[in-house]
N, C-alpha and C positions, 0 to 999 in steps of 0.2 A: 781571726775566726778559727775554730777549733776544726779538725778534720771532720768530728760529728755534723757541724754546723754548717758548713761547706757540703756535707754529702747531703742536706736535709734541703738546701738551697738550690742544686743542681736540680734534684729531684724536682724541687715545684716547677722549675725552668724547664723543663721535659711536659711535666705535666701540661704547662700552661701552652706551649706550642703547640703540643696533640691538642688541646682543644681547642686550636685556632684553625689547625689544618683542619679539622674532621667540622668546623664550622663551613669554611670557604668551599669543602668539597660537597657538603648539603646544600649552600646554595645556589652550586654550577647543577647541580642532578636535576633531573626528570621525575616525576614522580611515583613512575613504578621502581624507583631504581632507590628511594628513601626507605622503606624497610618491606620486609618480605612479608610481615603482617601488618597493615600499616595503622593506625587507630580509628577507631570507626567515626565517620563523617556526623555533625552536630544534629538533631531532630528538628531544629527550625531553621528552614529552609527560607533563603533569600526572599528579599521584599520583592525584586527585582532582576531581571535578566536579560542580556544582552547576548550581539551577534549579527551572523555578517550572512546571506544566504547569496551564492553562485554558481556557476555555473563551470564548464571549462574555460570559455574565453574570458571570465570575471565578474565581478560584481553582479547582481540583479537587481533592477529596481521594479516597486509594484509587484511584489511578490506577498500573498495573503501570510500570514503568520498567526498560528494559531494555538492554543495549548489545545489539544484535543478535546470536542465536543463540548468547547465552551464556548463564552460570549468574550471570552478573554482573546483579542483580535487584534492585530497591528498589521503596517503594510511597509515594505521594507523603502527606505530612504534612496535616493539614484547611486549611493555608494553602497550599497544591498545591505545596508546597516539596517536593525530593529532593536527594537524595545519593549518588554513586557515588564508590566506593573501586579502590585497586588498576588502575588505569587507567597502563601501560607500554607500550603499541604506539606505535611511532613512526608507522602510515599513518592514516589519517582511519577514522573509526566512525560507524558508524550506530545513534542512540540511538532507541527507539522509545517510545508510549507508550500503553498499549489500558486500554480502558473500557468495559463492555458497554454498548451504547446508543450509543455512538460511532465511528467511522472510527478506523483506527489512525493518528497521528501519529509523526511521526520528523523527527528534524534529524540532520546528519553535522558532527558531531566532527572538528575540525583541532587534530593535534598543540599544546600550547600553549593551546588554548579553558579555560576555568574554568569560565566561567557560559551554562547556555543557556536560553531559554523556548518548550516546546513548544504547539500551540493547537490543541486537539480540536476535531472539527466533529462534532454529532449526526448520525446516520445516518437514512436515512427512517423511519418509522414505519408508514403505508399503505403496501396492499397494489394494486399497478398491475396488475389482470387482462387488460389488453391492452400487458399487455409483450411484445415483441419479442423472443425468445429471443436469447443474445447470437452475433456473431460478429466474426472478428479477421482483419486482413490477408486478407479475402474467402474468409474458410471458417467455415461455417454448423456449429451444432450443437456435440456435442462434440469434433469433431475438432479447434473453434480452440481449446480448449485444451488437445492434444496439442502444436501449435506449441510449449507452452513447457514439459510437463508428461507426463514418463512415463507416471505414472500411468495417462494415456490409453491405451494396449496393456493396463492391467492390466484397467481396467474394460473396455475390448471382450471379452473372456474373463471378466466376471464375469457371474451371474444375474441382476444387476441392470440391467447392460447389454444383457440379452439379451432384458427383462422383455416387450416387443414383442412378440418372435422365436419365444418359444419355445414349441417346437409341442405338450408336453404341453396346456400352458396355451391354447392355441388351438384344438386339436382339442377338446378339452373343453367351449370355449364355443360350437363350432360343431355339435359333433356328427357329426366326421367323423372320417376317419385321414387317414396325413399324406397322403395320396394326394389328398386334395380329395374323397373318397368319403363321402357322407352320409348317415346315417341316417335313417329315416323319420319324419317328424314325431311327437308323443306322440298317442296312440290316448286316449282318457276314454270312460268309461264317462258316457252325457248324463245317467243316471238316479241317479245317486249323483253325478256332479261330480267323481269320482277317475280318475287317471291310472289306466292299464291298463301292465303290464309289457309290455317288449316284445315282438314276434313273433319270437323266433328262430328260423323257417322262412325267415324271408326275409333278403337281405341287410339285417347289421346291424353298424354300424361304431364303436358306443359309447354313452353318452348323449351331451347338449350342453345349455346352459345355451338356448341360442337355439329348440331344438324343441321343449322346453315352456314359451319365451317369445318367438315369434318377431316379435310387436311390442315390445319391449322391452328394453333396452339395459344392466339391471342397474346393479350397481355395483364389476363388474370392475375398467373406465379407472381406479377412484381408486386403485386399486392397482400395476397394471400399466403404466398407460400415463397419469401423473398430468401429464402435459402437453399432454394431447389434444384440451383446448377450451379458450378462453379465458373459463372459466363462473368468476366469485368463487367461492372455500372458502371463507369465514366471514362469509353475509351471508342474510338470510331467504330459504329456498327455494331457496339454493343447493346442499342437500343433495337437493332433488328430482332435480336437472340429474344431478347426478355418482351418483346412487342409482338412477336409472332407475325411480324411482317409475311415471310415469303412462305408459301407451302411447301410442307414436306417432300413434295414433288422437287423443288428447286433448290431444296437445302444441298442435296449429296451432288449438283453441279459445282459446286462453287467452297473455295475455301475462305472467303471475306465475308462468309455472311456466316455467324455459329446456330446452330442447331437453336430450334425454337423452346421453348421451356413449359413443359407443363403441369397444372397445379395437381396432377391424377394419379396416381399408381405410384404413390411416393412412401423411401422406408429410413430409418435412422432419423436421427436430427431434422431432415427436409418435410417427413411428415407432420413437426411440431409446429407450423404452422410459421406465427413472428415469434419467436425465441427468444428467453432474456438475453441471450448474448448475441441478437443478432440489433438487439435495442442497444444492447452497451456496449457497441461497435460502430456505432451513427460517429464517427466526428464533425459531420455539419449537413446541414440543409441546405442545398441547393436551389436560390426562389430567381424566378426573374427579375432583378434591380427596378425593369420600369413598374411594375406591376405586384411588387410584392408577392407576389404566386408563382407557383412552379410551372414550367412549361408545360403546354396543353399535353407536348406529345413525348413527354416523360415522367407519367405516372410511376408512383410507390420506390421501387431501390433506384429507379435511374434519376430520379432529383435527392441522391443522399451519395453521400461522400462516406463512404466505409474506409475502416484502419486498420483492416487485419494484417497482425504482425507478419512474420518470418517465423520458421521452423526455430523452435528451442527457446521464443521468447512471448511474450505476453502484454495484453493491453485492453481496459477495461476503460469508459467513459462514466462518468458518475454526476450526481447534483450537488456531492458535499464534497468539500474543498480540504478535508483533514483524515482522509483515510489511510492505515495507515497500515499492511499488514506487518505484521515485525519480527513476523516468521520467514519471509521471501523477500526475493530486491522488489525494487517497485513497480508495479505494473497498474494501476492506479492514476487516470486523469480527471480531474478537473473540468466538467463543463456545462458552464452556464444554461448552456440552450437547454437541456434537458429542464428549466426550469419555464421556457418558455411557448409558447402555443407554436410557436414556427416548428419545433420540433416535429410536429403531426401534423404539418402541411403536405407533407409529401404522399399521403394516402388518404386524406379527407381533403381533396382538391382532386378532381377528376373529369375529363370533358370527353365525351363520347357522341357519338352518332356522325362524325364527320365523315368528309373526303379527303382521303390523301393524295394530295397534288406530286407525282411522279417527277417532276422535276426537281422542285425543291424540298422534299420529301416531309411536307410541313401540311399537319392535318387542318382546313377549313373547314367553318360551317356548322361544328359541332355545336351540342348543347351543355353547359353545367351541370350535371348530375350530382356528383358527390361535392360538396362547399362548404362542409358546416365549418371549415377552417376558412374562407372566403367571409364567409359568413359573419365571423365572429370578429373576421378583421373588420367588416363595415360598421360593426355596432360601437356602442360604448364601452362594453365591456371590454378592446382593445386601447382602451385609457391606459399607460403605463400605471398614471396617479391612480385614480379612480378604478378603475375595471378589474378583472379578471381574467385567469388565463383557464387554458382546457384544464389543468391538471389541478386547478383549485376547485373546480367540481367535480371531475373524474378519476381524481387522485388523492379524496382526503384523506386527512389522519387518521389513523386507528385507532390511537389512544395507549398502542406499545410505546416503551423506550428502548427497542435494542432494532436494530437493522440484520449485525450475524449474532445468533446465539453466542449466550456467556460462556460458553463451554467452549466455542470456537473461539473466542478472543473478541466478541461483541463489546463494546461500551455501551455505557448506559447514556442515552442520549434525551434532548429536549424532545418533548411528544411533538412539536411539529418539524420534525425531522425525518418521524416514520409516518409513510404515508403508503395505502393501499394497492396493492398489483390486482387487486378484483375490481377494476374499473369499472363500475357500475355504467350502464348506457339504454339500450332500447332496451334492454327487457329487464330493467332495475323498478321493481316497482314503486318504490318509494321516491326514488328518482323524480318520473314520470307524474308523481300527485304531486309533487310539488315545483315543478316545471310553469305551469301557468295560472293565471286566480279567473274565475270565472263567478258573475253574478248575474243570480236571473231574478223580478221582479215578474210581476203580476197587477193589473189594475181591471175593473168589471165598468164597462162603458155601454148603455144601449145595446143589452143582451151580447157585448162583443166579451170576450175576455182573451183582451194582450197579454203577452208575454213578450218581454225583452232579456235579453240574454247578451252580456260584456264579456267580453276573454281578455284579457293581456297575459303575455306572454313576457312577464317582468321576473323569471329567476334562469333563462339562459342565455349564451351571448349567439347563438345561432337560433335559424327558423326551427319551428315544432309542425312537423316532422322535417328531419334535414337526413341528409346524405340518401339513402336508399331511393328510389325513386319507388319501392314496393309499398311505401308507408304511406300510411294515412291517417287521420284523427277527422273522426263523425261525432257533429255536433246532433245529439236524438230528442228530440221532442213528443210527449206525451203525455194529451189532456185528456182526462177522461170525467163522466158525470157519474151522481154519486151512487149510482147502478152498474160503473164499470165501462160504462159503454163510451167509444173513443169519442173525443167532439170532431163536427166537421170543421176541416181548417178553411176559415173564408180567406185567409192573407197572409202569404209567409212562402218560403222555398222548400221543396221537399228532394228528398236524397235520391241520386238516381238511382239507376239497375243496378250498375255494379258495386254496389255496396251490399246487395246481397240482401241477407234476411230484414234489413233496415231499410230498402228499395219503394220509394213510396212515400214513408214518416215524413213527418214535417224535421228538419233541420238544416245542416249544411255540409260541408266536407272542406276541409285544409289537408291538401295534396300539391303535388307534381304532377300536371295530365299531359302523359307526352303520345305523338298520334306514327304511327309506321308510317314511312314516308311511300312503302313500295306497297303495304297490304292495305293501307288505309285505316287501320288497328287501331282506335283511339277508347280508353288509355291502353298504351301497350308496354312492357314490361321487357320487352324486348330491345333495352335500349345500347346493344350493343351493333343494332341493324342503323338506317338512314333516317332519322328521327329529327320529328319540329316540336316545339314546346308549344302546345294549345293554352295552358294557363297554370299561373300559381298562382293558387289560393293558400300559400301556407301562410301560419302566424310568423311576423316578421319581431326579432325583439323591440318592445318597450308600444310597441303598436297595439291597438285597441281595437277588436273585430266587434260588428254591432251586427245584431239581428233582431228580428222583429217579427212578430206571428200573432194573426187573432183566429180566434177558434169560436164557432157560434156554441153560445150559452142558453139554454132553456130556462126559462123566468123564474126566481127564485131557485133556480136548484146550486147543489155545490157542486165543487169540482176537486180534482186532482191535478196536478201539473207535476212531470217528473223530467227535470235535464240532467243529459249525463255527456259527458267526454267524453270517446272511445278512441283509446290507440287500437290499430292496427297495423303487425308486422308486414303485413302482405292484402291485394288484397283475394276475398275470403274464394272466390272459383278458383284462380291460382293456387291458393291453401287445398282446395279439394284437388287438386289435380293432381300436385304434387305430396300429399300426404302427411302434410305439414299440422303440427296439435298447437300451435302457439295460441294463446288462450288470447282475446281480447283483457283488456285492460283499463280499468274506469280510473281517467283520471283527475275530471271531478264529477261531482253530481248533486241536486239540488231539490228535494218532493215541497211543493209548493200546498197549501189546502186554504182552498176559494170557502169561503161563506155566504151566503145570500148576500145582497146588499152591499158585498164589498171589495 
């Protein structure tokens, strides 16, 4: 071999080892460590992908897996193993992974990925009663999160939002009208110890919760205004605070028993009444195991289990299982209930007029007032299969696809995903006409002319009228001949006094008639006094109310027949007293025209 041919030989020998070494050393590397620009990843993206979701102590199983805002779903294996199929988008995805008890985790998917491993973190467990209500980009309260979230406009127009504001609710516990006008304190009789009715010679502008308790602060705030003190829900003697057990008098003795809470003279955050973030702070409902219902004597935040974090961290409750922000660590849970009617047991379940037995500090004797969550558990409507929950009628869809604005990092999501914060309710009118079907018929019998009149109450899972005890629905009747002039009723039930300018009519009334145990008040509206339930006549669901009414008919002549359903908020002397404009509301009605002969 020639020296040329030897040096051309060496050569390749050199060669061929550099590129064995600079193979074996590409396949020991990492992949940021393969080139500094490395070639762009292929545009069709895996059928498929795989991955493991844990935790620190390992593995998860039953863990949702999710590509964002899709139907694209799996649930993780007991070795926290998943599987996703049918994966075609060629942009980057965002996989999520929720766990009750856990923060939602998410990774984002690049075209080409196979395998990924997501890692839950527990969420808090304690309850931080001097949490700092939250605020964003230096706006307090719920307005920070209208920054990112329609919803906000919805709930300033809801009754939850207004729970503060609204002046039925406030003149009631004051004992005024909305004018600031107030009634005179409660009169007692010293020698019996019983309330005396009031003087209606003199100016008088209502009852109030406050002038037969004027040291005393009740247990309104846990309702109305469940943010109003930083007193613990769920720790001994914290239902004194939020219940207003002891008078102000006895408060400044003693250091076990916290200052009373009241819903009045409230500023910041506390004046906004229920607050979205004091909703997306619930981590559980509190019911009694035997009874499915909340304890008598822990109305509104004392049967809910709050999760307000620690200074410097964050925690939100949600319905959707794949949120993801990808701006922040996670603060983002998981939780079903909010999909479920328990969630709103705790302030539509309420029992009032009792005694408190001093011993076992356990109220008797009281009456059901607020139920329509009681309520809806007895009907059908609490069918898992079959039924209905509150929020499938007071929380429909809107017909958006975004939850936070696209500007904010919003996805576009499935329409029944976004669903309404203007919870429509008693003063929803459309609501309301379509709540019950009512049918009235007409028949001419030996100068009589019947009218019968059917209600059901087959589109709610609660009675009509429920919760308030102020409410009513007047069934009105009116025949007239064909001169206008009313017929005389020979047979039927007419409305009484207190319905007011309909006091007389032929019809009926579906109410709460509760009677003062000490004034003798029947109905009285006062039902946070010693009160006995005289009758419910309200519509119960899927039940059928029957009435019946003849009216004397003049021989040959025609007639008119006009039924109507009237809601009423309150009822209507109370409305005067208190200054309240709530308009009646028809919600249905039916004009009948008689012809001779038929």
């Amino acid at each position: 071999m020639s020296h040329f041919n030897k040096f051309i030989w060496m050569l390749g020998l050199v060669v061929l080892i550099s590129i064995g070494l600079t193979a074996l050393t590409l396949a020991d590397a990492s992949p940021q460590v393969v080139s500094a620009t490395p070639t762009p990843l292929p545009t069709v993206r895996s059928s498929r992908l795989t991955g493991v979701v844990r935790d620190a102590a390992g593995p998860l199983a039953g863990v949702t897996v999710r590509i964002q805002a899709t139907e694209n779903v799996t649930t993780t294996a007991a070795d926290g193993s998943f599987s996703l199929g049918n994966l075609t988008s060629t942009q980057p995805l965002t996989v999520t992974a929720s766990l009750p008890g856990y923060y939602i985790g998410w990774k984002t998917v690049k075209p080409g990925d196979k395998t990924i491993r997501i890692s839950l973190l527990p969420h808090f467990s304690d309850d931080n009663a001097a949490y700092d209500w939250f605020e964003h980009e230096g706006v307090e309260g719920s307005a920070s999160c209208g920054l990112c979230h329609g919803s906000y406009t919805e709930w300033q127009q809801d009754a939850h939002g207004q729970s503060a504001l609204n002046q039925r609710f406030l003149t009631m516990y004051q004992g005024s009208d909305v004018n600031g006008n107030r009634s005179p304190h409660t009169r007692y009789d010293w020698k019996t110890g019983k309330m005396l009715p009031p003087d209606l010679t003199q100016p008088y502008f209502g009852p109030g919760f406050r002038l037969d308790n004027p040291n005393r602060d009740g247990n309104c705030a846990a309702c109305h205004t469940p943010i109003a003190a930083k007193v613990p829900n769920n720790e001994p003697n914290s239902g004194c605070g939020w219940s207003g057990c002891h008078a102000s008098t006895t408060e400044q003795y003693t250091d076990l028993v916290p200052d009373g809470v009241s819903p009045l003279y409230l500023e910041g955050h506390a004046a906004e009444g229920i607050t979205c973030e004091f909703c997306h702070k619930i981590g559980d409902v509190l019911l009694n195991p035997a009874r499915v219902l909340p304890d008598d004597d822990k109305p509104g935040i004392l049967s809910l289990k709050l999760l307000r974090p620690q200074e410097g961290h964050q925690l939100f409750f949600g319905p959707l299982d794949d949120i993801a922000r990808t701006d922040t660590e996670p603060r983002d849970s998981y939780l079903p209930l909010q999909k479920e009617s328990a969630f709103c047991a705790s302030c539509h379940y309420g029992v009032f007029g009792g005694v408190v037995n001093m011993t076992s500090m356990k109220m008797t004797g009281g009456v059901v007032i607020y139920n329509s969550y009681g309520e809806w558990l007895e009907s059908s409507y609490s069918d898992p299969e079959s039924g209905q929950t509150c929020q499938d009628c007071h929380m429909p869809q809107t017909g958006g696809n975004h939850i936070a604005f696209p500007e904010k990092g919003g996805v576009v999501r499935p329409p029944d995903q976004v669903h309404t914060h203007k919870m429509p309710g008693a003063s929803d009118v459309n609501l309301l006409q379509n709540a019950v079907t009512m049918t009235a018929t007409t028949t001419v019998s030996n100068n009589q002319l019947a009218v019968a009149v059917d209600i059901i109450n087959d589109s709610t899972g609660h009675y009509v009228p429920t919760d308030s005890p102020l409410r009513q629905v007047l069934l009105v009747i009116t025949a007239k001949d064909s001169k206008g002039k009313a017929l005389p009723l020979a047979k039927g039930q007419t409305l009484p006094d207190w319905t007011g300018n309909y006091a007389g009519q032929p019809g009926r009334y579906f109410a709460q008639i509760l009677r003062d145990k000490w004034t003798d008040e029947s109905p009285t509206v006062a039902f946070w006094r010693e009160i006995s339930l005289v009758e419910d006549t309200r519509l119960a669901p899927f039940v059928t109310n029957q009435s019946r009414y003849n009216f004397q008919l003049p021989v040959d002549s025609s007639a008119t027949v006009e039924v109507k359903l009237i809601y009423r908020r309150a009822y209507q002397q109370l409305a005067q007293w208190k200054g309240w404009d709530d308009p009646d509301i028809v919600m249905e009605e039916a004009t009948i025209k008689v012809t001779p002969g038929r």
